[in-house]
C-alpha positions in Angstrom: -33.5 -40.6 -103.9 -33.5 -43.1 -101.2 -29.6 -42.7 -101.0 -30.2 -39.0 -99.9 -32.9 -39.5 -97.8 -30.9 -41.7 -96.4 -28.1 -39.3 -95.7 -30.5 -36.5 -94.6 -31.3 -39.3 -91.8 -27.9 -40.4 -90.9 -26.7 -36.4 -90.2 -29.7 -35.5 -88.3 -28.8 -38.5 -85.6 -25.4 -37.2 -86.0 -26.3 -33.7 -85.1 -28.6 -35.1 -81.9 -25.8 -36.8 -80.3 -23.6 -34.1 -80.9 -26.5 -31.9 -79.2 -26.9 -34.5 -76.3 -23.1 -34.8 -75.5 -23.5 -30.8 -75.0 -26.0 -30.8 -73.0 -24.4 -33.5 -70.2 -21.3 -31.3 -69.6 -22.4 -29.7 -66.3 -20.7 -26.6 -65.8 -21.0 -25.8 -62.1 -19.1 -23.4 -60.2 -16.8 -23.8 -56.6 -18.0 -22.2 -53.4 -16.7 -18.9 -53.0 -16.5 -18.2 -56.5 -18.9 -17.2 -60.1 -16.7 -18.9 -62.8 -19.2 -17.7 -65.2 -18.8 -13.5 -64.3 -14.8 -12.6 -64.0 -13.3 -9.2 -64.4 -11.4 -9.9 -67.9 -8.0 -8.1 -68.5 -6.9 -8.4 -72.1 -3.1 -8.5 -72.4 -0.4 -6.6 -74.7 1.2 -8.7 -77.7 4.1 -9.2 -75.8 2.3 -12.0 -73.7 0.1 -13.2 -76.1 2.0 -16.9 -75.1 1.6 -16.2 -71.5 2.2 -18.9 -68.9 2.5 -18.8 -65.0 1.6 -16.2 -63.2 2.4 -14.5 -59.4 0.6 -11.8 -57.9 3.8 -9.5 -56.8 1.6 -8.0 -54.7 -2.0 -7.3 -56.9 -3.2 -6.9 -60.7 -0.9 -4.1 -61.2 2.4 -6.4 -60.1 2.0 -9.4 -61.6 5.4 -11.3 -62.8 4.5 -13.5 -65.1 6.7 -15.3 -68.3 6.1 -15.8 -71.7 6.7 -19.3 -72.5 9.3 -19.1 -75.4 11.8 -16.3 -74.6 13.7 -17.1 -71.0 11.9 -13.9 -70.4 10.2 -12.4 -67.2 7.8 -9.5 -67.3 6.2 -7.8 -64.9 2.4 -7.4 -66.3 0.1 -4.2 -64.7 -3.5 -4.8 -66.1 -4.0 -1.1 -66.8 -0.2 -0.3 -68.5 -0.7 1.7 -71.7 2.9 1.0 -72.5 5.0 -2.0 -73.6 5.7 -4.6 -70.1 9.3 -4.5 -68.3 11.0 -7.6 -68.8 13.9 -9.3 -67.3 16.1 -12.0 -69.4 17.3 -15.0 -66.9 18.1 -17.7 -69.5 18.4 -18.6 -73.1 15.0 -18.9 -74.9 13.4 -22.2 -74.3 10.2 -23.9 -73.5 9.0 -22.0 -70.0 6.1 -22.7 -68.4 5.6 -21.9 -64.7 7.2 -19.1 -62.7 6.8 -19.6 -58.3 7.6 -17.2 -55.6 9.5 -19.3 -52.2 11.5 -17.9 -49.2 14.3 -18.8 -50.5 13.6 -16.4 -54.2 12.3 -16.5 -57.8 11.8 -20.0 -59.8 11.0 -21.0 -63.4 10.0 -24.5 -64.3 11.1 -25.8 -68.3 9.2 -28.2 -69.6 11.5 -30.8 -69.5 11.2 -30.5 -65.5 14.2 -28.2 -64.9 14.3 -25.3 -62.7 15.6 -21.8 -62.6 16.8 -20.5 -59.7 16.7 -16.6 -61.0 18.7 -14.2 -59.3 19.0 -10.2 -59.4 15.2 -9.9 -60.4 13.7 -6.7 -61.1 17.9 -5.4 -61.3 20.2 -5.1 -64.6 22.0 -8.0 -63.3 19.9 -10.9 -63.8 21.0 -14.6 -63.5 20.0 -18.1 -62.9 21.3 -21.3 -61.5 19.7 -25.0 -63.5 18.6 -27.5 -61.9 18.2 -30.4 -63.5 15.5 -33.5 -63.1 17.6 -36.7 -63.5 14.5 -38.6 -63.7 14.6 -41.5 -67.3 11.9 -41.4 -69.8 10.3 -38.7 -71.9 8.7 -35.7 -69.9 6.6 -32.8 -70.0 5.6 -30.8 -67.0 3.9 -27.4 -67.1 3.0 -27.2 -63.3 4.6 -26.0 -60.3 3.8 -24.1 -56.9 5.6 -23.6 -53.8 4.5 -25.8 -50.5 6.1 -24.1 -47.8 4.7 -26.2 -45.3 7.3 -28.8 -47.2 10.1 -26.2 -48.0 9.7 -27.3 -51.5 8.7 -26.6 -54.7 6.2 -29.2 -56.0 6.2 -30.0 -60.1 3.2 -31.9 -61.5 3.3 -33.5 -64.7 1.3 -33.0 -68.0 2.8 -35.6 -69.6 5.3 -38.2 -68.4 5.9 -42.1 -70.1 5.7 -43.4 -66.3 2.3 -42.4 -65.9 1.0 -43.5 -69.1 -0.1 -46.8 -68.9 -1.3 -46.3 -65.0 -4.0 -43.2 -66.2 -1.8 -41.4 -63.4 -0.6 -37.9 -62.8 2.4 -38.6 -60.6 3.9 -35.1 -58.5 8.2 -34.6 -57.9 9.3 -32.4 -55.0 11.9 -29.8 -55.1 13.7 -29.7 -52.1 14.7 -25.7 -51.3 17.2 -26.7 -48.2 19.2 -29.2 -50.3 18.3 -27.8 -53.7 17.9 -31.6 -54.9 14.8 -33.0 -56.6 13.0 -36.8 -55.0 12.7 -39.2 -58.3 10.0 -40.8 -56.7 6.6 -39.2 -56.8 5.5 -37.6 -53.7 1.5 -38.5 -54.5 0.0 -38.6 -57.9 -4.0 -38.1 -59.3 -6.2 -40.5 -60.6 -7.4 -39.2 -64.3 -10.4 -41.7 -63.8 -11.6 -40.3 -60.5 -11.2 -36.9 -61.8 -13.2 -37.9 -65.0 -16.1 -39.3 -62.3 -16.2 -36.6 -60.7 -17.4 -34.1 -63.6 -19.0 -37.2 -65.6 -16.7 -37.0 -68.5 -14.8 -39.8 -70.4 -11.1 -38.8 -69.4 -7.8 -40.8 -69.7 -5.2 -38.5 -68.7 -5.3 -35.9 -66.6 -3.3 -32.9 -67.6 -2.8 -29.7 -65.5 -1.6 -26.5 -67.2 -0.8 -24.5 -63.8 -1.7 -24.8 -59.5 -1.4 -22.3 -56.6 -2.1 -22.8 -53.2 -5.8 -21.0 -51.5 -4.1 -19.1 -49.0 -7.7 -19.5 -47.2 -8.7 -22.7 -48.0 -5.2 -24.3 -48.0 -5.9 -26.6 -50.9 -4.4 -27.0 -54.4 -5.9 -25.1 -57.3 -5.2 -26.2 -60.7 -6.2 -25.8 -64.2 -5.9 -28.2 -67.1 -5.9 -26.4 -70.0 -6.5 -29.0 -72.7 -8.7 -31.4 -69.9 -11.3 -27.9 -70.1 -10.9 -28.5 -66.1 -10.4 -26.3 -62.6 -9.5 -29.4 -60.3 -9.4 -29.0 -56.4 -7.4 -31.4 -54.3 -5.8 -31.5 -50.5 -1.9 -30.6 -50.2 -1.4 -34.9 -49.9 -2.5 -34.9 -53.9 -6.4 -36.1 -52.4 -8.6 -34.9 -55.8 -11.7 -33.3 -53.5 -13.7 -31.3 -56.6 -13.6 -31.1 -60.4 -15.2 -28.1 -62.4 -15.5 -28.0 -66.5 -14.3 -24.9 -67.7 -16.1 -22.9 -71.0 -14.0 -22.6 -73.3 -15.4 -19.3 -74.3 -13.7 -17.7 -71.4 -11.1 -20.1 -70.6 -9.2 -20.3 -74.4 -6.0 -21.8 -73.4 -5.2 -21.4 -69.3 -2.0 -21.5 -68.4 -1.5 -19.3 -65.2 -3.4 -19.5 -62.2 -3.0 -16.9 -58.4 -4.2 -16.0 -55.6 -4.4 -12.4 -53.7 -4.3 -12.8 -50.2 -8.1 -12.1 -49.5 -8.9 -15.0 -51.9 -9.7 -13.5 -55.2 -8.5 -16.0 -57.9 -6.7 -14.8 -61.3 -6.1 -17.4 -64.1 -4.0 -16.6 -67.2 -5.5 -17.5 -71.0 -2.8 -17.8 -73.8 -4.1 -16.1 -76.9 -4.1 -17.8 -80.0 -6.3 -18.3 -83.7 -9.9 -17.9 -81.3 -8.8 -14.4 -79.3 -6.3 -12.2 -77.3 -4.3 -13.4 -74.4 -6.6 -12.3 -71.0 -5.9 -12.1 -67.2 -9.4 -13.2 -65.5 -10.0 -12.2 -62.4 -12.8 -14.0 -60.1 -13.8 -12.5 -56.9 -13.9 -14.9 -53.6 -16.6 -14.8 -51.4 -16.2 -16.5 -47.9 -17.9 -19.4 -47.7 
């Protein structure tokens, strides 16, 4: 009898903490924006592994890629019928599709990019370019800086940042079309865990795109729960937590031109693959 009561005790502190930890997760919102009321778009099968995403010009052009089949669709949020697609390379491990001046690329995970020609024609084509960079790597974010002419790729998961708690950041050069092996700047997973009180050791972003009012970085982390917001020098200025009722698995994140924000949600065992869309309101 005392064994049980015993147990009885032991769960309910169990369930307390579990209850406590809850209730510290602050889930705040940026200026501008309601992270809590979006406009949700659910998606067709096809993209139920959707990734990056570009508005191409609004929610009825969006190019976007499926992560698995060297595939890239062009996604209206009202379609009735099955997405156009365009096949630039064999299927793969895709994660991040960005628009520059000089055309169409597609970041691998391994940190290679696709130059894709011939878009939206019958004759599509891409050049690789390759990250000689040693070590094992993952990267699932890129975003064009045209301010640098290059394509910026952030890492998710690379063995130099490991034992440093960093997230390091490799340029793309568009005029020379070679990558830097060094890191251009890099985030601090321990100030981005400060900043929204959680115990974090890595910092991994899923997708980033450029405010084109604000002129900072926007990125999400899918499996941090995050929206972080840093300066184009890699300077981490705000960190939201994400609800992972409406955020299942992001993976895709836009702008339109008057500020409205769109992020991408990969479907999976918990729900369909969604487009959110969350208004801006000058601050």
């Amino acid at each position: 009898m005392d064994v049980r009561i015993g147990l009885i005790f032991l769960l309910f502190l169990l369930s307390c903490n579990t209850f406590s930890d809850r209730e510290q997760k602050v889930y705040s919102t940026p200026p501008g924006y309601d992270l809590k009321e979006p406009v949700r778009y659910r998606l067709r099968e096809s993209m139920q592994e959707i990734s990056g995403i570009v508005l191409f010009p609004d929610e009825h052009k969006i190019v976007a890629i499926n992560d698995e089949e060297g595939r890239i669709y062009q996604v209206d949020v009202a379609a009735t019928k099955p997405y156009p697609y365009y096949k630039f390379a064999k299927n793969g491990d895709y994660e991040d599709i960005c628009r520059t001046d000089s055309g169409w690329f597609v970041l691998k995970s391994s940190g290679s990019l696709y130059h894709v020609h011939g878009l939206f024609t019958d004759s599509v084509y891409s050049d690789h370019y390759k990250l000689e960079k040693q070590g094992k790597r993952e990267f699932e974010t890129t975003y064009y800086d045209s301010a640098r002419n290059s394509i910026v790729m952030v890492c998710k998961n690379c063995e130099d940042d490991k034992k440093l708690g960093i997230t390091s950041a490799y340029r793309f050069d568009l005029a020379s079309k070679t990558f830097d092996t060094t890191a251009i700047y890099h985030f601090e997973a321990r100030e981005i865990a400060r900043l929204v009180g959680a115990d974090m050791r890595f910092f991994k972003p899923s997708a980033a795109a450029i405010h084109p009012i604000e002129k900072r970085l926007y990125m999400v982390a899918s499996v941090n729960g995050l929206l972080v917001i840093a300066d184009l020098q890699g300077h981490v200025q705000e960190a939201y937590n994400l609800k992972h009722r409406l955020f299942l698995q992001p993976e895709g994140i836009d702008f339109a031109p008057n500020g409205d924000m769109y992020i991408s949600n990969e479907g999976g065992y918990d729900g369909a693959a969604s487009i959110l869309k969350f208004t801006y309101k000058s601050k």
